[in-house]
C-alpha positions as CSV (number, residue, x, y, z in Angstrom):
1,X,5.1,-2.0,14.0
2,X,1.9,-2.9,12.4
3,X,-0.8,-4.7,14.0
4,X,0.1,-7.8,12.5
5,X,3.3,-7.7,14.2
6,X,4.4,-9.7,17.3
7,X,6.0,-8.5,20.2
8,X,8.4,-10.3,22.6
9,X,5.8,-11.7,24.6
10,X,4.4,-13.5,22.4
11,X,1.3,-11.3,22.1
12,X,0.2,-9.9,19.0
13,X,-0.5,-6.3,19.2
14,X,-4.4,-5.2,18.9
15,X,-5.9,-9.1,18.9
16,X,-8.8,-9.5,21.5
17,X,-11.1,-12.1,21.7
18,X,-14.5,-11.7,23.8
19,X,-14.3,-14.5,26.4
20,X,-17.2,-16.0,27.5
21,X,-15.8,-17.3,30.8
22,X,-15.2,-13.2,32.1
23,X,-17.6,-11.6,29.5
24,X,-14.7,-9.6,28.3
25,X,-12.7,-8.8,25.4
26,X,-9.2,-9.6,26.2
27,X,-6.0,-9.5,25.0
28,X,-5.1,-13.0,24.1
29,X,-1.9,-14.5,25.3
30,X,-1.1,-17.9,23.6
31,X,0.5,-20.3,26.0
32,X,3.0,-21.5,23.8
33,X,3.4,-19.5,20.8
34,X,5.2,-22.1,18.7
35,X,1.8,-24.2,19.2
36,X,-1.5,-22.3,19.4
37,X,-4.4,-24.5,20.3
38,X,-7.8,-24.0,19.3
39,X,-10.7,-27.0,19.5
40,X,-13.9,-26.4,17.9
41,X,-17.1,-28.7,18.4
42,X,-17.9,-30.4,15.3
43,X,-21.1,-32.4,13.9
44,X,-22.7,-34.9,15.3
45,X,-23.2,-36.8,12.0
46,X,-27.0,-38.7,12.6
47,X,-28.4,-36.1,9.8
48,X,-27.5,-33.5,6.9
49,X,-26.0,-30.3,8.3
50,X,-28.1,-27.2,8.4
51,X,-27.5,-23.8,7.4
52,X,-27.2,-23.1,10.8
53,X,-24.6,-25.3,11.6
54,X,-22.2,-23.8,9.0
55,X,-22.0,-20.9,11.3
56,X,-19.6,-21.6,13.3
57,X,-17.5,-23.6,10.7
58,X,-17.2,-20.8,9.0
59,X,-16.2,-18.4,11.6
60,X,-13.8,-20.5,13.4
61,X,-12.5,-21.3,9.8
62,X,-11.6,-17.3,10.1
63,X,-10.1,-17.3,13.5
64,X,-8.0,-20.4,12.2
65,X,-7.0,-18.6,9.0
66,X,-6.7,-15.7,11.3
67,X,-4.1,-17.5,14.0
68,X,-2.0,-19.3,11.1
69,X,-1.3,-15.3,9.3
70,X,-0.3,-14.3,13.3
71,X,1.9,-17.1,14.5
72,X,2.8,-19.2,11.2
73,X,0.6,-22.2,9.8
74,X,3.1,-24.8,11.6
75,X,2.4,-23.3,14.9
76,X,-1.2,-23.5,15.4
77,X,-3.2,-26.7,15.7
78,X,-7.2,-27.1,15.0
79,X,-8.8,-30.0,16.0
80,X,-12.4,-29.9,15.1
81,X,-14.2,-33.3,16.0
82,X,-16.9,-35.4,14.5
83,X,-19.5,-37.2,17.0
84,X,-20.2,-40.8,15.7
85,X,-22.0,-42.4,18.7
86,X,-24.8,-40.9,20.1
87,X,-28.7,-41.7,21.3
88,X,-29.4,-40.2,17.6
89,X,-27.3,-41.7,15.2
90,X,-29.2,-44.9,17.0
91,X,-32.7,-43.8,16.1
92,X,-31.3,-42.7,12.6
93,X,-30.0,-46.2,11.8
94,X,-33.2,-48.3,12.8
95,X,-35.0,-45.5,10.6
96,X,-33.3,-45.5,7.6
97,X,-32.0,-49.0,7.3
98,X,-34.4,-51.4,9.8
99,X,-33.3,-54.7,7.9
100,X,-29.4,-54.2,8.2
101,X,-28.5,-54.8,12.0
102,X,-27.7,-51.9,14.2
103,X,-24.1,-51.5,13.6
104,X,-23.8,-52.1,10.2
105,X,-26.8,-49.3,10.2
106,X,-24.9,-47.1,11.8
107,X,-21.9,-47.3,9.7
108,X,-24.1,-46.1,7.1
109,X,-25.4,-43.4,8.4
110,X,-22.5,-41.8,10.0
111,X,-20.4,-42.6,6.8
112,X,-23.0,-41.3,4.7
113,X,-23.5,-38.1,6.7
114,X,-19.5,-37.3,7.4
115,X,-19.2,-37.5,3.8
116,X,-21.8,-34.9,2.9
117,X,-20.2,-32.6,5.6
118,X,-17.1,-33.1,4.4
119,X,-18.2,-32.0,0.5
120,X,-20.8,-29.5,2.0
121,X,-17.8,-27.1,4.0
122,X,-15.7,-27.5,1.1
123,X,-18.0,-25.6,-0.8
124,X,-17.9,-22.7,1.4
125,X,-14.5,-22.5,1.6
126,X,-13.7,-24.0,5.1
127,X,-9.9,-25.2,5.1
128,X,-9.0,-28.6,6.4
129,X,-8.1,-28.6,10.7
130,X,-5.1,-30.4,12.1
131,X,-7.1,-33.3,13.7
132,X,-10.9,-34.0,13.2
133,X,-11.1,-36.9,15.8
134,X,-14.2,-39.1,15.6
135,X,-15.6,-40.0,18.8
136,X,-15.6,-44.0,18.6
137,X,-11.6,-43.1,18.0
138,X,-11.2,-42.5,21.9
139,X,-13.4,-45.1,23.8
140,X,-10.4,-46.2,26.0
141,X,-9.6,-42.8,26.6
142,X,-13.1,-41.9,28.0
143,X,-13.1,-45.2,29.6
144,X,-10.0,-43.9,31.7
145,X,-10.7,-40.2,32.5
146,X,-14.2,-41.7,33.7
147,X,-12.2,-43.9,36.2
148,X,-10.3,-40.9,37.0
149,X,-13.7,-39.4,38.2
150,X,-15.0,-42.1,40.1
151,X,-11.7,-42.4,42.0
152,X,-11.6,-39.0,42.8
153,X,-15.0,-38.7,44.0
154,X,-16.0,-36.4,41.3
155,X,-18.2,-39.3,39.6
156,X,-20.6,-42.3,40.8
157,X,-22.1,-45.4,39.6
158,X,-25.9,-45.8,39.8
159,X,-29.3,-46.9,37.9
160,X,-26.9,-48.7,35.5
161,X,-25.2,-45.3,34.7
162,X,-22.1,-43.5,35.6
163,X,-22.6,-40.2,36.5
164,X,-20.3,-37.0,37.2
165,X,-21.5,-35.4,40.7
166,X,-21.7,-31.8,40.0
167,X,-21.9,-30.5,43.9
168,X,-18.2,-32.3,44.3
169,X,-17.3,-29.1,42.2
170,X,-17.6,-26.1,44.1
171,X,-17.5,-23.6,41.5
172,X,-19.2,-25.7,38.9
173,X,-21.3,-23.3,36.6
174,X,-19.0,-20.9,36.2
175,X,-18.9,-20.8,32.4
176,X,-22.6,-20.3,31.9
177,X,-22.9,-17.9,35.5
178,X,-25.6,-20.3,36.8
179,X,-26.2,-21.5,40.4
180,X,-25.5,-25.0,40.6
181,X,-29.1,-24.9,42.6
182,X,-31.0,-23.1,39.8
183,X,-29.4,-26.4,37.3
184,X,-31.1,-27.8,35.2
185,X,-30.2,-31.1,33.2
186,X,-29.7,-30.9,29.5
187,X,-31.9,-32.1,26.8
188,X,-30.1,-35.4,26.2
189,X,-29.9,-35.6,29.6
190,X,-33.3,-37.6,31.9
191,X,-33.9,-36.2,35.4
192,X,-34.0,-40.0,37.3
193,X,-34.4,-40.8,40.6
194,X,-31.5,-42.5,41.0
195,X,-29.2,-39.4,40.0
196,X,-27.8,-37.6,43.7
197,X,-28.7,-34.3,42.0
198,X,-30.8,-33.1,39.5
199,X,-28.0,-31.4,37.8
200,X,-25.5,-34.8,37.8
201,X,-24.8,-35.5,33.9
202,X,-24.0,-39.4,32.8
203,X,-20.7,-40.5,31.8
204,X,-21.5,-43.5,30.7
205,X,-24.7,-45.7,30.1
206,X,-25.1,-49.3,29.1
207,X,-26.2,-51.0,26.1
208,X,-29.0,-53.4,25.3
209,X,-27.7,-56.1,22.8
210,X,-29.5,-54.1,19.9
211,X,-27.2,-50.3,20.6
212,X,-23.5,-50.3,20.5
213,X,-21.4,-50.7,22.9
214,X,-18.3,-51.1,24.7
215,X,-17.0,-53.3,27.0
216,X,-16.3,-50.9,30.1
217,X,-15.5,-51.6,34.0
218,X,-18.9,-50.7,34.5
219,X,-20.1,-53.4,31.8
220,X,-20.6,-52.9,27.9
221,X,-22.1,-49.4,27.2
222,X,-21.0,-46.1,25.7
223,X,-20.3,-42.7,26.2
224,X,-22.2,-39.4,27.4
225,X,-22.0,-36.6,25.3
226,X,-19.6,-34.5,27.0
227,X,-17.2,-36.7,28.1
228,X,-16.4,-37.3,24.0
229,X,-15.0,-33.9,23.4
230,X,-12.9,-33.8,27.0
231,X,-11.0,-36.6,25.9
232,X,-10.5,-35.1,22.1
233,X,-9.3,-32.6,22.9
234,X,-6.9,-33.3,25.8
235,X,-5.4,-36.1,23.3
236,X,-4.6,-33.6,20.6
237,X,-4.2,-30.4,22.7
238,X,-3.2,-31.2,25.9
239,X,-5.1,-31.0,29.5
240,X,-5.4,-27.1,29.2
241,X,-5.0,-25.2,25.4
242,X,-5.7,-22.0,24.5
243,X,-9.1,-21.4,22.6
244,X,-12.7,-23.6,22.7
245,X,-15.1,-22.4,20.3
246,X,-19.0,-23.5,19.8
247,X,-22.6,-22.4,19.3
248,X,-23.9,-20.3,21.6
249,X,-25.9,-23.2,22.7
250,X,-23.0,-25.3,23.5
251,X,-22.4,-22.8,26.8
252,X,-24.5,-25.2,28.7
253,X,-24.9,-28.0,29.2
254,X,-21.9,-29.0,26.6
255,X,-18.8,-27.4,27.2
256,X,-20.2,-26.3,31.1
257,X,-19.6,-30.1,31.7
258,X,-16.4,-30.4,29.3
259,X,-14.8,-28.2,32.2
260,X,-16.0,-29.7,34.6
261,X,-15.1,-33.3,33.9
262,X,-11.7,-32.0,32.3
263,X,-11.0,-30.1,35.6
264,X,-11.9,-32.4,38.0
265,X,-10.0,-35.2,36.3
266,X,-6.5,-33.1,36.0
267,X,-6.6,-30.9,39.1
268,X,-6.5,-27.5,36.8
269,X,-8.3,-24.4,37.5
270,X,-8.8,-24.2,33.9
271,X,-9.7,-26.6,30.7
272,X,-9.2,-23.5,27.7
273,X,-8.5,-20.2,28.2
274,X,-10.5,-18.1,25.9
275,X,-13.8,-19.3,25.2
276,X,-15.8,-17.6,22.0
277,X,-19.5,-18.5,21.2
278,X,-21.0,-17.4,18.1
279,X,-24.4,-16.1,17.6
280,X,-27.2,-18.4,16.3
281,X,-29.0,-18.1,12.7
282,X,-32.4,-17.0,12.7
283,X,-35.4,-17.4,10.4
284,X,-37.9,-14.7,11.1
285,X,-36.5,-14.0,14.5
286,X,-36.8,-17.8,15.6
287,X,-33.4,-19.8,16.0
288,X,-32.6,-22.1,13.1
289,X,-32.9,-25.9,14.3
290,X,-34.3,-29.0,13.3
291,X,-36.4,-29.7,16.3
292,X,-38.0,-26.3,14.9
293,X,-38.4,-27.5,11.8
294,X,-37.2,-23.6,10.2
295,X,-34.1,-25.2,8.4
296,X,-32.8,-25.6,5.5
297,X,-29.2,-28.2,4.8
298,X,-26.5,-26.4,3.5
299,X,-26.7,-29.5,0.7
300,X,-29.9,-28.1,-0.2
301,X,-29.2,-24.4,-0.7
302,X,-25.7,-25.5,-2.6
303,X,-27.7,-28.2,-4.9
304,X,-31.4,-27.7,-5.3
305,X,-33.7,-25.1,-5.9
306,X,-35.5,-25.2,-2.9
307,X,-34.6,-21.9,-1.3
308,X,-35.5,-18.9,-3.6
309,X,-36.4,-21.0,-6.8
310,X,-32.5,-21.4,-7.2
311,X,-28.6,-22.8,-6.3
312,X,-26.6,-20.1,-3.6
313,X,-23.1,-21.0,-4.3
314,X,-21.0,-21.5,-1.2
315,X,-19.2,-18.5,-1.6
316,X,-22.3,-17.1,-1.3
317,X,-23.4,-18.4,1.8
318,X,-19.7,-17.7,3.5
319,X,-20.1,-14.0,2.7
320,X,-23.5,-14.0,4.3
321,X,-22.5,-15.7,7.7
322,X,-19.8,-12.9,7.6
323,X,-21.6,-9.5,7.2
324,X,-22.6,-10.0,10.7
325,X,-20.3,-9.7,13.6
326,X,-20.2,-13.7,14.3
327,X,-21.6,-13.0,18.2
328,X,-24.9,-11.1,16.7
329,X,-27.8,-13.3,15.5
330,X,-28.2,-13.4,11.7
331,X,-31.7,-13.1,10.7
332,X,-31.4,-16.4,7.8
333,X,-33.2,-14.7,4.4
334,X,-33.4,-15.0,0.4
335,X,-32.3,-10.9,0.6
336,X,-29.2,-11.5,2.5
337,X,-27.9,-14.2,0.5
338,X,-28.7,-11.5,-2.7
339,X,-27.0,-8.3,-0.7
340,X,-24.1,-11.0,-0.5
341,X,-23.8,-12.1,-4.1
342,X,-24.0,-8.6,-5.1
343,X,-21.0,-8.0,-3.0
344,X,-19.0,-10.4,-4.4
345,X,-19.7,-10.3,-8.0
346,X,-18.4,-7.0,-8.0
347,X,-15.0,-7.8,-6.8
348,X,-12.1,-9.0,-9.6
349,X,-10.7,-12.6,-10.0
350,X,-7.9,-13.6,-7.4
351,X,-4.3,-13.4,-8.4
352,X,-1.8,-16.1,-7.0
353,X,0.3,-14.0,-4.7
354,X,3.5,-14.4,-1.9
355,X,1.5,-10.6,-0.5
356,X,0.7,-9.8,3.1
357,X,-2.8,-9.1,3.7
358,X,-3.6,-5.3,3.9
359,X,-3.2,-4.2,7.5
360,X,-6.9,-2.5,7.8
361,X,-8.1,-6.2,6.9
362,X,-5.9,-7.8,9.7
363,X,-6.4,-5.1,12.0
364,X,-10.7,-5.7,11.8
365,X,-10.2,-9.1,12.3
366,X,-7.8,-8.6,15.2
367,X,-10.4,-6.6,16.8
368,X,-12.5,-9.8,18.2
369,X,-12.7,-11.2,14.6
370,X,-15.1,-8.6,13.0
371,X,-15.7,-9.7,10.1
372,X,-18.4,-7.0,9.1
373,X,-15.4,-4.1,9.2
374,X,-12.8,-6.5,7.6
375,X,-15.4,-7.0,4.5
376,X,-15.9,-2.8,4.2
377,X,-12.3,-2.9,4.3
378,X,-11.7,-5.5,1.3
379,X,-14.9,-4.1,-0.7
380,X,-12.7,-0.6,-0.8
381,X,-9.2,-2.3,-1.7
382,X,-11.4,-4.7,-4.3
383,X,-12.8,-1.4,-6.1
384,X,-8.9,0.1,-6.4
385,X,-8.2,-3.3,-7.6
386,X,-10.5,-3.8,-10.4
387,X,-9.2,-0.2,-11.6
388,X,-5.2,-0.7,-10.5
389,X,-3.6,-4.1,-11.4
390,X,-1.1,-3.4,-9.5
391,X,-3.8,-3.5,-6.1
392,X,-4.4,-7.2,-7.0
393,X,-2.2,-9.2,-4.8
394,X,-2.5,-7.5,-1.5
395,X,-6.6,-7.7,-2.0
396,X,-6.2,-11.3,-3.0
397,X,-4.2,-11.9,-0.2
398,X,-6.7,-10.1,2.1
399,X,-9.4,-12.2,0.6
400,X,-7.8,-14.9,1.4
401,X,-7.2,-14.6,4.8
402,X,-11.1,-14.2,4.6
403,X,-11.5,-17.7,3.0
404,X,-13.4,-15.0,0.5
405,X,-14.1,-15.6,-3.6
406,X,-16.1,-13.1,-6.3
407,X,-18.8,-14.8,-7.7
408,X,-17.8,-16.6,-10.4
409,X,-21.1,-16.1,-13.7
410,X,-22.4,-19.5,-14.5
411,X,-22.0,-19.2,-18.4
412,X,-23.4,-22.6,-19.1
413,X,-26.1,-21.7,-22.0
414,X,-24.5,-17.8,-23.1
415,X,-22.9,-17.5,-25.9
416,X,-20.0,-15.3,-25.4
417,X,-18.6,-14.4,-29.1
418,X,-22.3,-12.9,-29.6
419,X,-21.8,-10.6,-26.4
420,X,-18.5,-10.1,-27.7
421,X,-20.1,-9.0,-31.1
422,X,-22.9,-6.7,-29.5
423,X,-20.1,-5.2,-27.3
424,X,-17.7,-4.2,-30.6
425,X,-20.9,-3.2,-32.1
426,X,-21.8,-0.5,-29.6
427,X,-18.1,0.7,-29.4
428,X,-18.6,1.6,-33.2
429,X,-21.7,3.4,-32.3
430,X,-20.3,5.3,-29.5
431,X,-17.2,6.5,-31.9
432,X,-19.8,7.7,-34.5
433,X,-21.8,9.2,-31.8
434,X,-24.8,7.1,-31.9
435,X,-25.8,7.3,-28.9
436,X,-29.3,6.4,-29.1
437,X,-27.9,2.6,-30.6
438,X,-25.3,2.9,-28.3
439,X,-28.2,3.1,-25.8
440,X,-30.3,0.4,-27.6
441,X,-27.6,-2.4,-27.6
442,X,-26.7,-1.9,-23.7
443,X,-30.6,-2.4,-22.8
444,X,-30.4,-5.3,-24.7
445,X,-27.8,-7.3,-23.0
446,X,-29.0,-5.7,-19.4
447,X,-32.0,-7.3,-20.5
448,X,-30.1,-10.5,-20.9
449,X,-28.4,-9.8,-17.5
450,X,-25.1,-9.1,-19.1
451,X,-23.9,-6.0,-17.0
452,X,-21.3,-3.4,-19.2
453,X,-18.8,-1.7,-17.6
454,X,-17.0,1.0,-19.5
455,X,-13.0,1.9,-18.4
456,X,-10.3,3.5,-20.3
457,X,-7.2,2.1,-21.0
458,X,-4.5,4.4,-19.0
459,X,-2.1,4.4,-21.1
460,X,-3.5,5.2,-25.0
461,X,-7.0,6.3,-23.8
462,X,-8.9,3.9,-25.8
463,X,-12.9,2.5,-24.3
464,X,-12.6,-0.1,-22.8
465,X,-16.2,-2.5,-22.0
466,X,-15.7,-5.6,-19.9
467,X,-19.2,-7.7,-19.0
468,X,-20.3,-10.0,-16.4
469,X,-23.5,-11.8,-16.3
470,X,-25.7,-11.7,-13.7
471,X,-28.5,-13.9,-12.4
């Protein structure tokens, strides 16, 4: 049985996950597998997304890809979300459009930015989720789950807030391993007076006439952070599903409090459970972030010329994020982007193909999604391809199940029948054995970046020269 393979139990032989809730890789067991559940944190849409944020896009596009070869495409559901209210999105609107009022503002913005998302992870090669919930979707279900709290004693009113009392969980922390003492509150999160403990998160906060709001119990206002994703993903997962993913800096306080609130307002010992954090993107060492200032959109490296004096096509970018084992830091750089085009442009076109992807391929990714050895494994079956046709489909199909593409030249400006011409011309040299023109006409288009590659054709013998241009 290959590793691809399931068993009775409804465990696929070989696939581990690294769970950030024990620290180690496990076997994963799906809880239902005719409906494996994954829920991924998404954007919160008050500004362009960074390079940095296409990290985990891209690797939980894998694991996705990844689940739907395992268990079937109709068994697994994605819900990846988009945040549309937040403190952020606030400031954004009164920025960029101070004469429209607030709401209208906002609209804008979050339209505006959910839009470019939406044609920026295209671009790399991110497929489409089940569900991608929007936050203002699910007021009335926050609304409720908070009421759930409060009657539970898990949550209080206070300082015109509603706030979830972390000491009424005894084993809160447990995700990130910290002492509920040793807490600290997040950074959209302000220590107040009025809070019971240092550590208590809000739930809800009210609105002057100028923010948006809600009409609530506790009067009109809107949402904390955290509760947002809680009630997503319950609504299109259920109270406990099988995988969370996120940014490592999601650990805490983000999904620390999802659990909490989740837990504390269905009486489970559990919210997901595998949890899997990817690494962050680095730019000299430093994480990449805009309060850093180190970052660059993904817009901007997909449409200007402002990293490297050129475009990166998304393709590109994908095979960059997945060189690197997705829980390593990536050091972000102009060389990496360059080591992965290099990759890729040496790889043949796609075929359309029913294949299954190679085992070595599955079986790298089964092995807590590593990428890095799935990619050695493709290179090798794309290098048999490009020399047997009859390779093609099982490396498209592994590619595929990468979200992978070669490079495809930009030949906007080259005029192919003279390439052509200088290509049958040095042919005609090499059967008279003029080598040194031979010689002289391949400089020439290397100098051009048009890149010869010389074969034979297997069955009469005949020289064969294919070309690719590089730039």
């Amino acid at each position: 049985m290959s590793a691809a393979e399931t068993e009775k139990s409804g465990t696929y032989k070989g696939l581990k996950l690294t769970n950030t809730l024990t620290r180690e890789k496990e076997d994963f067991r799906a809880i239902d597998d005719k409906n494996v559940r994954l829920y991924v944190c998404g954007p919160t849409v008050y500004d362009f997304a960074h390079v940095g944020n296409a990290r985990p896009i891209i690797v939980f596009d894998v694991l996705f890809r990844l689940l739907r070869q395992l268990y079937g495409a109709d068994h697994v559901t994605y819900a990846r979300n988009i945040t549309d209210v937040d403190d952020k999105i606030n400031a954004r609107a009164l920025r960029d459009y101070p004469d429209l009022p607030l709401n209208d503002a906002i609209a804008r913005v979050t339209q505006k930015t959910a839009d470019q998302f939406h044609k920026d992870i295209k671009a790399l090669g991110v497929l489409e989720p089940s569900f991608e919930p929007r936050a203002t979707q699910h007021i009335d279900g926050m609304i409720e789950m908070i009421e759930v709290l409060i009657e539970k004693g898990h949550a209080y009113e206070a300082g015109g807030e509603v706030l979830f009392d972390t000491v009424s969980m005894p084993d809160y922390g447990g995700l990130s391993k910290r002492k509920l003492e040793d807490q600290k509150a997040g950074a959209r999160i302000a220590v107040d007076e009025h809070k019971k403990n240092p550590g208590d998160f809000v739930l809800w906060k009210l609105s002057s006439e100028e923010e948006p709001g809600w009409e609530s119990p506790w009067g009109r206002g809107r949402p904390g952070w955290h509760i947002e994703c809680s009630v997503m993903s319950e609504h299109h997962l259920g109270r406990i599903f099988d995988i969370h993913g996120g940014g490592l800096d999601l650990i805490f306080p983000h999904h620390e409090n999802e659990i909490a609130q989740s837990r504390c307002a269905h009486g489970t010992t559990t919210m997901a459970n595998y949890w899997l954090h990817n690494g962050f993107l680095q730019v000299e060492g430093r994480k990449m972030s805009k309060s850093e200032g180190n970052f660059f959109t993904i817009m901007e490296l997909l449409e200007t010329e402002d990293f490297g004096g050129r475009k990166w096509p998304g393709e590109v970018l994908r095979m960059a994020m997945l060189m690197t084992n997705y829980r390593e830091p990536i050091d972000f750089s102009m060389r990496k982007l360059e080591e992965a085009e290099n990759l890729l442009a040496k790889w043949p076109e796609l075929v359309e193909t029913d294949a299954a992807p190679a085992d070595e391929v599955v079986d790298a990714l089964l092995d807590d999604l590593n990428t890095a050895a799935a990619i050695q494994a493709l290179h090798a079956l794309a290098v048999e391809a490009a020399k047997d046709a009859d390779k093609l489909p099982i490396y498209s199909a592994s590619a595929a199940l990468l979200g992978l593409q070669p490079v495809q030249a930009d030949l906007s400006g080259v005029d192919e029948s003279a390439i052509q011409i200088a290509i049958n011309r040095r042919l005609e040299a090499l059967k008279s054995k003029d080598w040194a023109q031979a010689d002289k006409i391949r400089a020439d288009l290397t100098s051009q970046g048009i890149l010869l590659k010389d074969s034979k054709d297997s069955e009469t013998g005949e020289r064969l020269t294919t070309w690719e241009l590089k730039r």
